[in-house]
C-alpha positions in Angstrom: -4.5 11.1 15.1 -3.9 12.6 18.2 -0.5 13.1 19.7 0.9 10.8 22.9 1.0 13.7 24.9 -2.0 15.9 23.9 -4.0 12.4 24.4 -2.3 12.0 28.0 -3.4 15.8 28.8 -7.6 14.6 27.8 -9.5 13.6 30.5 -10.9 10.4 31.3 -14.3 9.4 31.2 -14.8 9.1 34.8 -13.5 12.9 35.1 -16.1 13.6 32.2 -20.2 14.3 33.0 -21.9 11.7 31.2 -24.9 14.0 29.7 -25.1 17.5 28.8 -28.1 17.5 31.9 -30.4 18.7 29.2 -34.0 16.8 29.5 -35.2 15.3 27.0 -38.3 16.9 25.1 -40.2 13.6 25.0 -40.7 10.1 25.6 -40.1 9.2 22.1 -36.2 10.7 22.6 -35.6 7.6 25.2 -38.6 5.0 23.8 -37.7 5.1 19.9 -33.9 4.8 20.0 -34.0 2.2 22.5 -35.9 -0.3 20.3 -33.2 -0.1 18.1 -30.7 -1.1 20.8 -33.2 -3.7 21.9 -33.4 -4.6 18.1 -29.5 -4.9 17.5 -29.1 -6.8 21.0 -30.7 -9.7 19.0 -29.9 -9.0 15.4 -25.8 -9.0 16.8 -25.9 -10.6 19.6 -23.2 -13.0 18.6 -21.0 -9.8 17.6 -19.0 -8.2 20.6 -17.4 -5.1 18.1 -20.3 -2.8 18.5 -21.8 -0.3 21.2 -24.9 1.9 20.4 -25.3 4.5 22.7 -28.7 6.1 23.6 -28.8 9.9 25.3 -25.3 9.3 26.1 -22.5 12.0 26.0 -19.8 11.8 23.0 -16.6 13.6 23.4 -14.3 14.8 20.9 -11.7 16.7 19.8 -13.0 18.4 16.6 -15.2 21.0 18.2 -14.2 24.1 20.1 -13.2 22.0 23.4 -13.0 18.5 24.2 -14.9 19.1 27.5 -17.7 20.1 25.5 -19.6 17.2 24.3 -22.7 16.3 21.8 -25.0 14.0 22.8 -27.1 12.3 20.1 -30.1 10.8 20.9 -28.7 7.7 19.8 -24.9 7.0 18.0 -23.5 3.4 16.8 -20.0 2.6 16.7 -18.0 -0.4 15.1 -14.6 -1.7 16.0 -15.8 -1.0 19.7 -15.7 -3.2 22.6 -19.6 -3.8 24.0 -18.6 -3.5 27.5 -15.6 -1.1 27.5 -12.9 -3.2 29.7 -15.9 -5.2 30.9 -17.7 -2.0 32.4 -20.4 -0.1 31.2 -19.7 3.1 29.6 -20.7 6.5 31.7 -19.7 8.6 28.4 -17.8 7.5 25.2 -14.7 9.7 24.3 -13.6 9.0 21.1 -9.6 9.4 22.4 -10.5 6.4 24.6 -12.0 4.7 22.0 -9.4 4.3 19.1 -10.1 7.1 17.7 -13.0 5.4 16.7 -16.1 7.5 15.8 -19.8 6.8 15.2 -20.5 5.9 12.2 -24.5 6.3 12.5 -25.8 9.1 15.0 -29.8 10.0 15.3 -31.5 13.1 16.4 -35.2 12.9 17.1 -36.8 16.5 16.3 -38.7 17.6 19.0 -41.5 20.6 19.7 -38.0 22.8 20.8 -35.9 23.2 17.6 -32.0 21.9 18.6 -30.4 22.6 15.3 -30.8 19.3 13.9 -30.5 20.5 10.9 -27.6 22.7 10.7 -25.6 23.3 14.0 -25.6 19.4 14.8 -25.9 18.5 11.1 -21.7 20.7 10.7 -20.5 19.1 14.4 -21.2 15.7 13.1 -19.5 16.7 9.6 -16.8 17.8 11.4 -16.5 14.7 13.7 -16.5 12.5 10.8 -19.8 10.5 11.4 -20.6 8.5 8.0 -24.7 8.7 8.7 -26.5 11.2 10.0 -30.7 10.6 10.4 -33.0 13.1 11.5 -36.1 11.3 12.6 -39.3 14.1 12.3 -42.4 12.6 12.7 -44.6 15.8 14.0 -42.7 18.8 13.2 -41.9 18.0 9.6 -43.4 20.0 7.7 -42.3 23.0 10.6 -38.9 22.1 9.1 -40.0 22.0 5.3 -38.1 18.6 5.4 -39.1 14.9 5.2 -39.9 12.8 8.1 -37.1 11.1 7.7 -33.7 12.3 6.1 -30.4 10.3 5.7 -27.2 12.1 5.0 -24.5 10.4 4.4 -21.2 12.4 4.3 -19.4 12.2 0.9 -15.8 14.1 0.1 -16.1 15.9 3.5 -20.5 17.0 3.1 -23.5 15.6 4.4 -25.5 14.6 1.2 -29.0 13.6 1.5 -29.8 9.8 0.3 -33.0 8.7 -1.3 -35.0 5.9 -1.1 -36.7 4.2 2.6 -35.4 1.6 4.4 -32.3 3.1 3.5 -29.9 0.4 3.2 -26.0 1.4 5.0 -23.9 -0.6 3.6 -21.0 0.1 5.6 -23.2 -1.3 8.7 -24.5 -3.8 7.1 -28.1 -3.0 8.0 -30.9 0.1 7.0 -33.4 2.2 8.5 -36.7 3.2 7.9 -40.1 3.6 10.1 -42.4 1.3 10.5 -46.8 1.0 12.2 -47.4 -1.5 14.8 -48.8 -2.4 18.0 -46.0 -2.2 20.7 -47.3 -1.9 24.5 -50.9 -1.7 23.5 -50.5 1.2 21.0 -50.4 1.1 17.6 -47.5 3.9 16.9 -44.7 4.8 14.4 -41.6 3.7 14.9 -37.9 3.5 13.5 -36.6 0.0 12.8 -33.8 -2.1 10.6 -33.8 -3.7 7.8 -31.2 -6.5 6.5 -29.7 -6.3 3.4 -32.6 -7.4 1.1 -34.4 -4.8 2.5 -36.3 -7.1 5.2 -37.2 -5.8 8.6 -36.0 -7.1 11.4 -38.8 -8.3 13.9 -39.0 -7.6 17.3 -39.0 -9.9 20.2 -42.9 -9.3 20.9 -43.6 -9.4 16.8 -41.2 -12.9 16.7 -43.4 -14.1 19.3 -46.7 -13.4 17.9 -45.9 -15.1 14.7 -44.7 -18.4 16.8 -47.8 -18.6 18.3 -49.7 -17.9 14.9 -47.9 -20.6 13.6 -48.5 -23.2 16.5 -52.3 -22.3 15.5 -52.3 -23.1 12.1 -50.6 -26.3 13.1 -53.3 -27.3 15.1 -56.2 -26.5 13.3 -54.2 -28.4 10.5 -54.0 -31.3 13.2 -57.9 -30.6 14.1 -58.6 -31.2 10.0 -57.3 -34.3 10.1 -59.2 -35.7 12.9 -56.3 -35.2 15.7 -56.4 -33.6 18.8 -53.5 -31.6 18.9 -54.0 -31.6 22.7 -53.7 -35.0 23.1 -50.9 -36.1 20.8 -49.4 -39.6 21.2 -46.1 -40.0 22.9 -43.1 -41.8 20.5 -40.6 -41.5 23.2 
């Protein structure tokens, strides 16, 4: 826990860049994580002690100078306000923040090597981030990893978990890839799971099985001889 006056001396957000400026490799960096937002905006949407971040600067005070930030390509945090004072974040700065830090960060491994596995892998020990995923999908076997890794940090080391979905029991939720059609394209992507190990559909996926259902229904109705077009009014 950080001193009154050592906090006083950090700077604020606003004085803080939001993003290292560093582009993004590919459109999976921005397009992957942000179905898991999407996802969580209607899996919690009820719960307002959460933010997930996406591409978004996190400062700190555990690496060699808190105006030096990491930016994951996605972080969640708990005990957190959703809008911070009402207003959207520009960065998040953990002295801002409760001292609260993310419990779940994700890196997406790109065709340029960023140290996902060891220089990010120690900053994110050091920070105190329970779960740490690197998602691989191309570059893999590059690596001589798996395409998807979960560490979790136990007595003060990452330690790589087993087993996909993985559930995270301190979140209350688990990970793990998933094929299906999403804009047109049928493509990999990461997604959660509840606690039995079920995944969590998205909006467009909810919406195809409500229709598939209001189908069945009326060929049911057509079976029995009703037009489920023209069915009488009881009010």
């Amino acid at each position: 826990m950080l001193s009154p006056d050592l906090k006083n001396a950090l700077p604020t957000t606003d004085e803080l860049p939001c993003s290292d400026d560093t582009p993004v490799d590919n459109e999976d960096q921005n397009f992957l994580p942000n179905i898991l937002l999407f996802l969580l905006n209607s899996i919690w949407a009820n719960r307002m002690d959460w933010y997930f971040g996406v591409d978004m600067a996190v400062y700190h005070t555990t690496g060699v100078n808190p105006r030096v930030p990491v930016v994951p390509d996605a972080f969640l945090s708990l005990g957190v306000e959703r809008k911070k004072g009402g207003k959207s974040r520009k960065s998040y700065a953990v002295w801002e923040e409760n001292e609260i830090v993310p419990i779940f960060t994700l890196e997406i491994v790109s065709h340029t090597p960023g140290g996902e596995y060891d220089e990010k892998l120690d900053i994110y020990r050091k920070l105190g981030v329970l779960y740490y995923v690197i998602y691989n999908p191309e570059f893999w076997r590059r690596e001589r990893h798996q395409p998807l890794e979960v560490y979790k940090l136990i007595d003060g080391n990452y330690q790589l978990q087993i087993g996909e979905p993985y559930l995270m029991p301190e979140i209350g939720l688990g990970i793990g890839r998933h094929q299906a059609v999403i804009g047109g394209i049928q493509q990999e992507f990461l997604c959660w799971y509840d606690e039995q190990g079920k995944r969590y559909l998205t909006d467009a996926e909810q919406a195809q099985q409500e229709r598939q259902r209001a189908e069945q229904l009326a060929e049911y109705l057509r079976s029995l001889g009703v037009d489920p077009n023209n069915l009488p009014d009881n009010s």
